[in-house]
LUMLUMDREN-680947 format. One record per residue (C-alpha): residue number from 1; chain; x, y, z. Coordinates in nm, 2 decimals. Last residue first. Layout:
N
{num: NUM | chaine: A | X: X | Y: Y | Z: Z} .
...
REM end
This chain:
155
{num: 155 | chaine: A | X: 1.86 | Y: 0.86 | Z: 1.93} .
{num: 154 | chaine: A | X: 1.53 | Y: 0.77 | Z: 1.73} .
{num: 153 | chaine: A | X: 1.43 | Y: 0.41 | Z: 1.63} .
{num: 152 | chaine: A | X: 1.15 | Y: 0.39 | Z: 1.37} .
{num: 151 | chaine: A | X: 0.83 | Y: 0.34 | Z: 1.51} .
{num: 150 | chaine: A | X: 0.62 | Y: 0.09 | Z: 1.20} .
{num: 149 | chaine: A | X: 0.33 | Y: 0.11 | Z: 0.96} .
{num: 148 | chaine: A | X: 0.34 | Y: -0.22 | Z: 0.77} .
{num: 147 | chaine: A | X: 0.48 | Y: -0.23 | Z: 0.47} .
{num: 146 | chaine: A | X: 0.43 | Y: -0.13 | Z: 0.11} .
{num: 145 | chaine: A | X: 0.50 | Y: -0.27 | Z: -0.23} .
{num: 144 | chaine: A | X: 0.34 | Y: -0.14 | Z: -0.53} .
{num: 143 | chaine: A | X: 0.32 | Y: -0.28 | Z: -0.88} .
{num: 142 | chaine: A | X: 0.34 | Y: -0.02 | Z: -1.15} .
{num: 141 | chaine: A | X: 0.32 | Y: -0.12 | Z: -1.56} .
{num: 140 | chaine: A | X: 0.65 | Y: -0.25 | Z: -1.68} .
{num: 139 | chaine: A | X: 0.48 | Y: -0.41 | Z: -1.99} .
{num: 138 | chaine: A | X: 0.29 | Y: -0.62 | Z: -1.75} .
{num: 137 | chaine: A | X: 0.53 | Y: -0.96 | Z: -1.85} .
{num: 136 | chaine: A | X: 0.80 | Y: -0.71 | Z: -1.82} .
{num: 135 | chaine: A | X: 0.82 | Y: -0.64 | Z: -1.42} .
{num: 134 | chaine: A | X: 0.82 | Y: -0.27 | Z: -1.27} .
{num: 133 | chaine: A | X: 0.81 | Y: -0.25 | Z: -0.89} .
{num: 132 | chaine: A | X: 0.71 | Y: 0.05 | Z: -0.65} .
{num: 131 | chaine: A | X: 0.78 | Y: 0.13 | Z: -0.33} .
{num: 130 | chaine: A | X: 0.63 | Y: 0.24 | Z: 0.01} .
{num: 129 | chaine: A | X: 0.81 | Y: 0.18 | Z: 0.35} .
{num: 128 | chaine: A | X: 0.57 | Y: 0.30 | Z: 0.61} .
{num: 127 | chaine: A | X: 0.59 | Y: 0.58 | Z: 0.95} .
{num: 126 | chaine: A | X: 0.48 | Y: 0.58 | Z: 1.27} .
{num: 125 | chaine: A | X: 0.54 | Y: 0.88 | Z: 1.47} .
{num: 124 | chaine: A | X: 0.74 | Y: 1.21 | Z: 1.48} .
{num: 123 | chaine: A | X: 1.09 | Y: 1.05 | Z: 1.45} .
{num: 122 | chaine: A | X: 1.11 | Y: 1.10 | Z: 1.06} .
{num: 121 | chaine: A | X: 1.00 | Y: 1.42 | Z: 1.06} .
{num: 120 | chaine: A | X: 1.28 | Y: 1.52 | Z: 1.35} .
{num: 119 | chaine: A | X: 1.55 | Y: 1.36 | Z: 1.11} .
{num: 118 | chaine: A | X: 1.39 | Y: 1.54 | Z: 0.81} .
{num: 117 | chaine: A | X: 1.44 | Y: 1.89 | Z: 0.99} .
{num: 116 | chaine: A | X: 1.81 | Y: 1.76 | Z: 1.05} .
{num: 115 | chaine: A | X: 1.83 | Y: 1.77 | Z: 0.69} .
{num: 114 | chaine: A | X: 1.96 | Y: 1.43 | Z: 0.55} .
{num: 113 | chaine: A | X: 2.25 | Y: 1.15 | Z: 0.54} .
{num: 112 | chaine: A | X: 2.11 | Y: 0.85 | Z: 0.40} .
{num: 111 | chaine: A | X: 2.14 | Y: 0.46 | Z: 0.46} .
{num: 110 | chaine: A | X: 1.99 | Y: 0.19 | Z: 0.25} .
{num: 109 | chaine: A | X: 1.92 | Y: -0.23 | Z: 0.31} .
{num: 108 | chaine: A | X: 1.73 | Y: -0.46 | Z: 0.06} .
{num: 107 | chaine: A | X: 1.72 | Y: -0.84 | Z: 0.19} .
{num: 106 | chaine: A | X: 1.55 | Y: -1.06 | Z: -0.08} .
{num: 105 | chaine: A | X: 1.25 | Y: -1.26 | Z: -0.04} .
{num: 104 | chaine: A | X: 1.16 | Y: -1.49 | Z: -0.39} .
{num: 103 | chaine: A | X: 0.88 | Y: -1.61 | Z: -0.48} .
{num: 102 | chaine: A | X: 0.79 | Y: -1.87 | Z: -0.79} .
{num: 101 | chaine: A | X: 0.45 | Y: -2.00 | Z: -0.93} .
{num: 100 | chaine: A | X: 0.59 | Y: -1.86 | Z: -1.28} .
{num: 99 | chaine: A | X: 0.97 | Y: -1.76 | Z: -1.29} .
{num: 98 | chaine: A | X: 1.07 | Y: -1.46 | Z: -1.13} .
{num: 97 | chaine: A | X: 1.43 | Y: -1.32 | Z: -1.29} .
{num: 96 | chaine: A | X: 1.50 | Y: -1.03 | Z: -1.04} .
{num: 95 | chaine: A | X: 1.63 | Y: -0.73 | Z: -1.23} .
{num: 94 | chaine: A | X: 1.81 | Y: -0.60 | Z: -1.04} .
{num: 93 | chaine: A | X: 2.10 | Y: -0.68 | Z: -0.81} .
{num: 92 | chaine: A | X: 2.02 | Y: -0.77 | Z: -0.46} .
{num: 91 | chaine: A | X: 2.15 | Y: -0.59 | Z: -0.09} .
{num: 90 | chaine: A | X: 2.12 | Y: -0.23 | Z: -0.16} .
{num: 89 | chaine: A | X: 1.88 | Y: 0.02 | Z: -0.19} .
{num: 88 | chaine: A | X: 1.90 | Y: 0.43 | Z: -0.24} .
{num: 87 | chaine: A | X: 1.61 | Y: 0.54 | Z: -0.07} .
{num: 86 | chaine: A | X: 1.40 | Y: 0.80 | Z: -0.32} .
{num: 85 | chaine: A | X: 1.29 | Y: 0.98 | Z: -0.07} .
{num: 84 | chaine: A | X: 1.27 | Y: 1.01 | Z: 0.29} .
{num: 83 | chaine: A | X: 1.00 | Y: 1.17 | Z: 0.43} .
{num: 82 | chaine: A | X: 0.75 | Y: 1.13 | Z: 0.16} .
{num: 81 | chaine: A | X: 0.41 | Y: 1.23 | Z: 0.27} .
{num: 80 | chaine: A | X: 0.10 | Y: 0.96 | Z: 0.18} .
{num: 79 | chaine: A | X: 0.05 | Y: 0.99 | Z: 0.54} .
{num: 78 | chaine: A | X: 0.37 | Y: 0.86 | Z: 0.69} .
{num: 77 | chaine: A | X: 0.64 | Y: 0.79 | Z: 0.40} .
{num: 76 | chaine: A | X: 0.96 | Y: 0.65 | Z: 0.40} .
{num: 75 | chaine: A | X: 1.09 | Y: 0.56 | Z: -0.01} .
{num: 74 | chaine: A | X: 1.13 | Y: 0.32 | Z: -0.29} .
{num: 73 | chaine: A | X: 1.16 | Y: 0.39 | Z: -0.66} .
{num: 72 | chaine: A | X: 1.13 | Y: 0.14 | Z: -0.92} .
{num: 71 | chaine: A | X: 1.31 | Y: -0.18 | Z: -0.90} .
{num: 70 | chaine: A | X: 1.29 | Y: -0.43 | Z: -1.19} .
{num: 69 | chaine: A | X: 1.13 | Y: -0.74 | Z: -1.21} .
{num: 68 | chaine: A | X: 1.18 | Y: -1.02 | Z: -1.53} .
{num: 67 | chaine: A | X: 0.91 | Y: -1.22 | Z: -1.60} .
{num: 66 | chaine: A | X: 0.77 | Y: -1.54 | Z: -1.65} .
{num: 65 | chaine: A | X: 0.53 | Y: -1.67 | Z: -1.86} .
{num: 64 | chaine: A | X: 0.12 | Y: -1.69 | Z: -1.90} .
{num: 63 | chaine: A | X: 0.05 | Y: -1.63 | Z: -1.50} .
{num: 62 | chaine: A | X: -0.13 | Y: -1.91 | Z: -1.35} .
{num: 61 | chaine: A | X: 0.08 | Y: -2.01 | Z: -1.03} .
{num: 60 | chaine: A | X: 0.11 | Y: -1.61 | Z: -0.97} .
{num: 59 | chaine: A | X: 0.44 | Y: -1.42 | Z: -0.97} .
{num: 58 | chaine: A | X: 0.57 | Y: -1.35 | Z: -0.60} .
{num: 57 | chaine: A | X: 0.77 | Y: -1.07 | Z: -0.45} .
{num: 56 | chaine: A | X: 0.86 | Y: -1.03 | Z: -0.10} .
{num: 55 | chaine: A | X: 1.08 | Y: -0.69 | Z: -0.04} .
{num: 54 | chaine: A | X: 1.25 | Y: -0.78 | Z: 0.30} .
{num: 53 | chaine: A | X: 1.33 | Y: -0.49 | Z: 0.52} .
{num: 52 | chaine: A | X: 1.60 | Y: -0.20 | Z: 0.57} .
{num: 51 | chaine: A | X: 1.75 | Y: 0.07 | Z: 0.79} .
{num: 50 | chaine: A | X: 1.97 | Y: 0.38 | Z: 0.80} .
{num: 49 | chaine: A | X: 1.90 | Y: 0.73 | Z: 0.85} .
{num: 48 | chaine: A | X: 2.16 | Y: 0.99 | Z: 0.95} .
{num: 47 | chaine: A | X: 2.07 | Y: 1.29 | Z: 1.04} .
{num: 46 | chaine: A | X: 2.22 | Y: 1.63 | Z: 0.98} .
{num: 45 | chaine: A | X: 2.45 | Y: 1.94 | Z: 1.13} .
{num: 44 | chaine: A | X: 2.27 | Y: 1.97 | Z: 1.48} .
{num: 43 | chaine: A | X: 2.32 | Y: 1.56 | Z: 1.53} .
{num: 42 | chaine: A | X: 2.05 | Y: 1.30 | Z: 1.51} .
{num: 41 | chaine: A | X: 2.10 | Y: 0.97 | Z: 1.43} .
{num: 40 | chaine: A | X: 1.77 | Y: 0.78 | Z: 1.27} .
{num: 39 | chaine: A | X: 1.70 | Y: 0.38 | Z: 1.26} .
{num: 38 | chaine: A | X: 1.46 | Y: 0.22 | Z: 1.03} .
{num: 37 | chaine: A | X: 1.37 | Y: -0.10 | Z: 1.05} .
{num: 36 | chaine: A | X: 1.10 | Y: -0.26 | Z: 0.77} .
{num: 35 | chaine: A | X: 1.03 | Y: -0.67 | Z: 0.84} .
{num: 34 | chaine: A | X: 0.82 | Y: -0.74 | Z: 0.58} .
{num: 33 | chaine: A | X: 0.72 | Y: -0.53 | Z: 0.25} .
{num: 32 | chaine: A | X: 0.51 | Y: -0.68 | Z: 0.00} .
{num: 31 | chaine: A | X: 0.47 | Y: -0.77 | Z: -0.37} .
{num: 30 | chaine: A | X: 0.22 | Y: -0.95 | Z: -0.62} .
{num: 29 | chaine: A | X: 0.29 | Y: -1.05 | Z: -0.96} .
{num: 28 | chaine: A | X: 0.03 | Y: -1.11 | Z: -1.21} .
{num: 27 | chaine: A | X: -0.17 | Y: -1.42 | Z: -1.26} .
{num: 26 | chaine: A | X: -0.27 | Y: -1.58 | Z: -0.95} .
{num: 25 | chaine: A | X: -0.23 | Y: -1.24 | Z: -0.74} .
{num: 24 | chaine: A | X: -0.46 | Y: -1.09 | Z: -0.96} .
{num: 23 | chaine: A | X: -0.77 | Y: -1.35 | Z: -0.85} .
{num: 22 | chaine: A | X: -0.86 | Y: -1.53 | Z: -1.18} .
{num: 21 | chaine: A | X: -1.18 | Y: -1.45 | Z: -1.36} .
{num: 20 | chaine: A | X: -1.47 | Y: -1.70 | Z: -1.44} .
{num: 19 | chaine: A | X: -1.71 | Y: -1.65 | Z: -1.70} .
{num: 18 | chaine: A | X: -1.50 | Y: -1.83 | Z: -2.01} .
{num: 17 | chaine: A | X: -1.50 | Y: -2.13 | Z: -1.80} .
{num: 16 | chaine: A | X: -1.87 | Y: -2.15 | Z: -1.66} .
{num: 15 | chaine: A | X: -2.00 | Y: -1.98 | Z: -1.99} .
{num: 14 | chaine: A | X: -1.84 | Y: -2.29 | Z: -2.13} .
{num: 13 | chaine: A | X: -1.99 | Y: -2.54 | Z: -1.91} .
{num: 12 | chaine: A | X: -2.32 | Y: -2.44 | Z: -1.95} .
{num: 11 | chaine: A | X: -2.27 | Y: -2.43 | Z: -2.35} .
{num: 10 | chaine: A | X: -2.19 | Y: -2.80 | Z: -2.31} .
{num: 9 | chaine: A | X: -2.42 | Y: -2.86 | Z: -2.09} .
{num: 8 | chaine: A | X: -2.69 | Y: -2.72 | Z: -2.30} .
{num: 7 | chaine: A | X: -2.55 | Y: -2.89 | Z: -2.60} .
{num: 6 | chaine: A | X: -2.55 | Y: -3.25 | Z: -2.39} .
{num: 5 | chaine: A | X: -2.93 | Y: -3.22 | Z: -2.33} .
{num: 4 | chaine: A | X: -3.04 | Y: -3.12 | Z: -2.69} .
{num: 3 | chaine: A | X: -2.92 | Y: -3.40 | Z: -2.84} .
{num: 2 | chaine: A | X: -3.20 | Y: -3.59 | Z: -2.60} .
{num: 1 | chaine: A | X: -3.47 | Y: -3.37 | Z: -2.80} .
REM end
């Protein structure tokens, strides 16, 4: 009987461990946009739309290596309708070598010349930055950034 006692905390133990699931953003990479501006010239032949924000990105403390992120297409939505679409980014070079337990803000910036229909869309309301991210130690599946909703500035 007392061998029995340190087997069944032993096998306690273990479910403990093998029962217990990280949060993603330990393991995986995590992203977020932060500080989004977008500003919108309005003219009878187009608009002109220029802005930017941070892109945060972060690869959790436990994932199994690093990785290697790559941008995916970014756009201004309001409503789950894109507005704005695909922005053309600048401001880093991709793709973003994250090492594990690392984050890293970079400064993305894009202007566009559109419809003056799209100009008037734009300055309807509120409106979100939405993108997506593609990093190797998920096999490039999806990871979506989004900000805040925010008033873009209309003139």
């Amino acid at each position: 009987m007392p061998r029995s006692i340190p087997c069944l905390l032993l096998f306690s133990c273990t479910g403990l461990l093998l029962g217990c699931s990280a949060d993603k953003s330990q393991v995986a990479l995590t992203a977020a946009v932060q500080t989004p501006e977008l500003a919108v010239q309005m003219s009878s032949l187009a608009a002109d739309a220029s802005g930017g924000f941070s892109l945060v990105m972060s690869l959790g403390e436990y994932a199994s290596d690093a990785t290697e992120v790559s941008l995916g297409s970014f756009s201004v939505q309001r409503d789950a309708k894109e507005l704005l679409a695909p922005l053309s980014l600048d401001g880093a070079t991709f793709p973003v070598s994250l090492g594990v337990g690392k984050r890293v803000t970079l400064p993305l910036t894009f202007v566009a010349t559109t419809e003056p229909s799209t100009g008037v869309d734009l300055c309807q309301g509120p409106v979100h930055i939405r993108g997506t991210l593609l990093d190797s130690l998920s096999n490039d599946h999806p990871t979506t950034a989004v900000s805040a909703t925010f008033t873009p500035s209309c003139q």
